[in-house]
C-alpha positions as a printed Julia matrix, in Angstrom:
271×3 Matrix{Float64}:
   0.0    0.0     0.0
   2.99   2.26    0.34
   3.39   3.02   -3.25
  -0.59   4.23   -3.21
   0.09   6.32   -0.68
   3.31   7.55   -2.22
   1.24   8.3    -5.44
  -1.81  10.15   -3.72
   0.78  12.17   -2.29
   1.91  12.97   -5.59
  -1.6   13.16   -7.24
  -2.37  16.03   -4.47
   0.71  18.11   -4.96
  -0.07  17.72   -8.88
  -3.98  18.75   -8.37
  -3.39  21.76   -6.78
   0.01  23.11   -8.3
  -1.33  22.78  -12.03
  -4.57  24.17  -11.16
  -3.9   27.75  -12.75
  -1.11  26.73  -15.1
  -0.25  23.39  -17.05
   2.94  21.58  -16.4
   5.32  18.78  -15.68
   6.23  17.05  -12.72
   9.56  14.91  -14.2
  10.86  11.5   -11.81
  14.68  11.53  -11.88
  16.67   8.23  -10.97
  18.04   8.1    -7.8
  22.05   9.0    -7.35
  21.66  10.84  -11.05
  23.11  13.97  -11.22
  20.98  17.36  -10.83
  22.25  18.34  -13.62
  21.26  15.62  -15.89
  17.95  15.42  -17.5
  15.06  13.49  -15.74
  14.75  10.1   -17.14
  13.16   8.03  -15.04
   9.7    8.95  -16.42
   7.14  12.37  -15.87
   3.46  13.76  -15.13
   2.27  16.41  -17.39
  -1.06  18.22  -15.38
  -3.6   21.05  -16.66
  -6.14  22.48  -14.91
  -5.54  20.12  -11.67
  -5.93  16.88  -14.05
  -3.54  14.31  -14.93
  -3.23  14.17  -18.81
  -0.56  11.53  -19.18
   2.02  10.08  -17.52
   4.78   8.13  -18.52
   7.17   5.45  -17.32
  10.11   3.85  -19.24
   9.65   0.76  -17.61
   5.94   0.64  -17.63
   4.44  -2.76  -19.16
   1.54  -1.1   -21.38
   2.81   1.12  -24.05
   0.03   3.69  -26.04
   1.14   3.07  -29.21
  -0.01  -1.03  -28.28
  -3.31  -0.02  -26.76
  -4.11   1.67  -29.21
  -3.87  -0.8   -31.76
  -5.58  -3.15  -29.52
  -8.3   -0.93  -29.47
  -8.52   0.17  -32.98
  -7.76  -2.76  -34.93
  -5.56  -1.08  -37.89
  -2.05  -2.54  -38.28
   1.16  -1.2   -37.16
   2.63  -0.1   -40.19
  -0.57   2.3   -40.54
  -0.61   3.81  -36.57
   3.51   4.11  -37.3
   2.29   6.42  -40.38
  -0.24   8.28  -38.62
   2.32   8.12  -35.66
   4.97  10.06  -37.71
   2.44  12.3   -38.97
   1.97  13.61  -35.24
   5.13  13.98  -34.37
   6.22  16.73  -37.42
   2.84  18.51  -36.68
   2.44  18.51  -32.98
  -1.41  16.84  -33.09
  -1.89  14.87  -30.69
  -2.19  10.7   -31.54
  -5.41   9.79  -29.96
  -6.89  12.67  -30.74
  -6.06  12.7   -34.73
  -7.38   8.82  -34.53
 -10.42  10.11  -33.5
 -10.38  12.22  -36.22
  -9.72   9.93  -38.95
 -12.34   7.49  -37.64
  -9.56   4.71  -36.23
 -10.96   5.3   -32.81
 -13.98   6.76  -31.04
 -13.56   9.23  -28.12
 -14.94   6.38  -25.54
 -12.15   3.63  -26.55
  -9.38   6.53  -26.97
 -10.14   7.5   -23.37
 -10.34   4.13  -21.94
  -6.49   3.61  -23.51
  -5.33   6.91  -22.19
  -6.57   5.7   -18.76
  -5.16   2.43  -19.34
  -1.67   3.82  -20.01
  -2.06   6.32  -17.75
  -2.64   4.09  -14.77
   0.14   1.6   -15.89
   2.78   4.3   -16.17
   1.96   5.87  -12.4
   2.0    2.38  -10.98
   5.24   2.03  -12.46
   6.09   5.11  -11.25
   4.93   4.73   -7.78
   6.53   1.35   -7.41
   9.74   2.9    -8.28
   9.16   5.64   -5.65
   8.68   2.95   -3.08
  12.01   1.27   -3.84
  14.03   4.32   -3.74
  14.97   3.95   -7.47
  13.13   7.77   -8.83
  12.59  10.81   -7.33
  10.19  13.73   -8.43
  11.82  16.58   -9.29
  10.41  20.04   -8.9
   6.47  20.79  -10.82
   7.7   22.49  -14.18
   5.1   24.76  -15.61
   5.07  24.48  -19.52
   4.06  26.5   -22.73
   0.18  26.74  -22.7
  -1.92  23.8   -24.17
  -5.39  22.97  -23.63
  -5.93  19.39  -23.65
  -8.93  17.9   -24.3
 -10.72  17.8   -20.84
 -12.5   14.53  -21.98
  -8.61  12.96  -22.24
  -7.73  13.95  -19.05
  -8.15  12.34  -15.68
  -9.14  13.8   -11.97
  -6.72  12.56   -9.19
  -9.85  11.06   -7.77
 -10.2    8.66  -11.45
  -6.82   7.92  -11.09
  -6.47   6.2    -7.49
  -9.95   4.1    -8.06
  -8.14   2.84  -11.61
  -5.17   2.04   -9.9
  -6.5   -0.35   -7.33
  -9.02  -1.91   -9.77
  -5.4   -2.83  -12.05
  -3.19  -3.95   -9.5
  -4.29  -7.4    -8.04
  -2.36  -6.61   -4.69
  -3.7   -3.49   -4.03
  -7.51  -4.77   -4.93
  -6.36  -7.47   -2.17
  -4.96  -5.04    0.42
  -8.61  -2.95    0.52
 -10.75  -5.89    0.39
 -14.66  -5.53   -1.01
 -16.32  -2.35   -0.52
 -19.33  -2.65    0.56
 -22.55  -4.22   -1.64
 -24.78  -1.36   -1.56
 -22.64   1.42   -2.54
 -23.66   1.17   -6.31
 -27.33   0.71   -5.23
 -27.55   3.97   -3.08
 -24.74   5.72   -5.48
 -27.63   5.03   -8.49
 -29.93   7.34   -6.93
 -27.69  10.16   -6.01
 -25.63  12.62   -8.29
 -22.35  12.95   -6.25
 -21.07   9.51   -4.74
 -17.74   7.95   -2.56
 -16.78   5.23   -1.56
 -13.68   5.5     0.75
 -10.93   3.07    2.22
  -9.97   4.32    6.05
  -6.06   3.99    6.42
  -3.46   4.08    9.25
  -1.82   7.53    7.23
  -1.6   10.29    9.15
  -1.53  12.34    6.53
  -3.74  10.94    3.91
  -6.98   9.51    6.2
  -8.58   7.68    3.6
  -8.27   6.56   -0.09
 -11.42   6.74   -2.71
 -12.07   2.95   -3.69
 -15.52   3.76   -5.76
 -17.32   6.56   -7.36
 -20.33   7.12   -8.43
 -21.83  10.45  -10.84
 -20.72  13.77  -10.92
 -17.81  12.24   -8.29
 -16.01  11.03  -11.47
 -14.8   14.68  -11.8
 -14.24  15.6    -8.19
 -10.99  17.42   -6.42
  -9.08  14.42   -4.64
  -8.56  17.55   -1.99
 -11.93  18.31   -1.57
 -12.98  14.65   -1.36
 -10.61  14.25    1.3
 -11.7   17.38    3.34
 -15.34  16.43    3.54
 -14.3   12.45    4.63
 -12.57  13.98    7.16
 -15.74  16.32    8.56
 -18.14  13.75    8.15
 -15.74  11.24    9.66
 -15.13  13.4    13.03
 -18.53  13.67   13.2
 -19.09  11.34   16.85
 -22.51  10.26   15.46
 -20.22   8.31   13.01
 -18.44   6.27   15.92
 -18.88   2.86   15.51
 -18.12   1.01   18.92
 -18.32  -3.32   18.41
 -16.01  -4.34   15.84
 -16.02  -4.66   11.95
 -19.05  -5.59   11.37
 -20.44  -2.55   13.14
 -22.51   0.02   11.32
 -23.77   3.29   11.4
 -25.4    6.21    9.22
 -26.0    9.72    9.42
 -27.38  12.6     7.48
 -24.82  15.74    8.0
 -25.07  19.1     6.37
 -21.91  20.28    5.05
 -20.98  23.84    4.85
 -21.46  24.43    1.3
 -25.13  23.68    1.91
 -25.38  20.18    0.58
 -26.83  17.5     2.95
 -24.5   14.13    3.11
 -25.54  10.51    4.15
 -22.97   9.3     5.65
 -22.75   5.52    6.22
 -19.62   4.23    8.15
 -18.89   0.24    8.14
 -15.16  -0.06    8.97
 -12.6    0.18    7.02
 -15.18   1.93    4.44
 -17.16   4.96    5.0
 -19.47   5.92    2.15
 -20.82   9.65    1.11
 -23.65  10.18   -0.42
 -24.31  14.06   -1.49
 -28.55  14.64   -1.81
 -29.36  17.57   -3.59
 -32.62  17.09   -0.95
 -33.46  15.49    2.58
 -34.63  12.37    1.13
 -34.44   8.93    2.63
 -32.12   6.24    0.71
């Protein structure tokens, strides 16, 4: 679980610190000189989303998801390939264009890659073998926000691709997707031992998809410190609340450790 934890950290630092201005967050090998250039992989952010990462070690390249995805051969993605590269365009984005892809497969192998390439990333971070380097801001590009991913995306894509850390958090709870179906804003969170990072988003549900990890976090931790929401008895104990948040939303809260579920209502209705 340490390498989750090292990425949220990472995630959060990258959410707020592209937030008014794109940029890069590069990983530089351990013992390599500051002077060299950063090798060991990097995060490019916009807007406090992740739009791609990249790992040199990572085991799921774009260039093979996307032929997995669109079915053409590799001689023609090489072609359109090179055509990107001397104009700038971006690949996905210019297969969308030519028909090879559709915008719901080209974002489902961004997030592929994307995940891949942080839990490469992270795992390296956990061994001591790369290092972040200082957040980079760099020349202005909008990215297509439909291509890029919320820190909050990112974590719940992680665990559901890494058989260990699926393992580690165990099987939130059954009726998160029931309750989460009637609501627009849902989360499903994993309580940890962190001191700094109190719990980790396991399941979404809605407008959540889109969410600030850093705001997600800051309403666990009200609603969790609420003493309504102390469960005495054990794991299997249970308990649910309706709290009103300071922005004026009401929250059902429902707390079965390790998970405690949020539920935004847009009114005071039962679930």
């Amino acid at each position: 679980m340490e390498t989750l934890h090292l990425l949220l950290r990472i995630l959060l630092r990258l959410e707020e610190k592209s937030a008014e201005t794109a940029g890069i967050l590069p990983m530089r090998r351990a013992g390599s000189a500051v002077e060299d250039a950063p090798d060991a992989g990097m995060i490019m952010a916009e807007g406090g989303r992740v739009c791609w990462a990249s790992s040199p070690h990572s085991s799921r390249r774009l260039s093979d998801l996307l032929l997995e995805h669109s079915g053409i051969s590799r001689s023609q993605i090489e072609r359109v390939f090179q055509f990107c590269r001397r104009t700038g365009k971006p690949l996905g984005e210019h297969m969308v264009s030519l028909g090879i892809l559709t915008r719901e497969l080209l974002r489902e192998a961004l997030l592929s890659h994307t995940t891949a390439a942080l839990l490469t990333l992270g795992q390296g971070l956990q061994k001591g073998e790369v290092a972040p380097t200082p957040f980079q801001r760099s020349p202005e590009r909008s990215y297509n926000p439909m291509f890029t991913f919320s820190a909050l995306e990112l974590v719940v894509a992680m665990i559901r691709q890494d058989p260990e850390l699926q393992v580690a958090v165990g099987s939130p709870p059954t009726s998160f997707a029931r309750r989460a179906s009637r609501v627009r804003y849902a989360i499903c969170f994993w309580e940890t031992a962190w001191p700094d990072l109190p719990a980790v988003p396991v399941l979404y549900g809605g407008d959540a998809l889109d969410a600030k990890l850093g705001e997600a976090l800051q309403i666990f931790r009200l609603c969790r410190s609420d003493e309504h929401l102390a469960v005495p008895g054990g794991t299997e104990s249970h308990s649910s609340k309706v709290l009103l948040h300071q922005d004026g939303y009401g929250w059902l809260a429902s707390y079965g450790p390790p998970f405690l579920c949020l539920y935004r209502l847009d009114h005071r209705s039962e679930m």
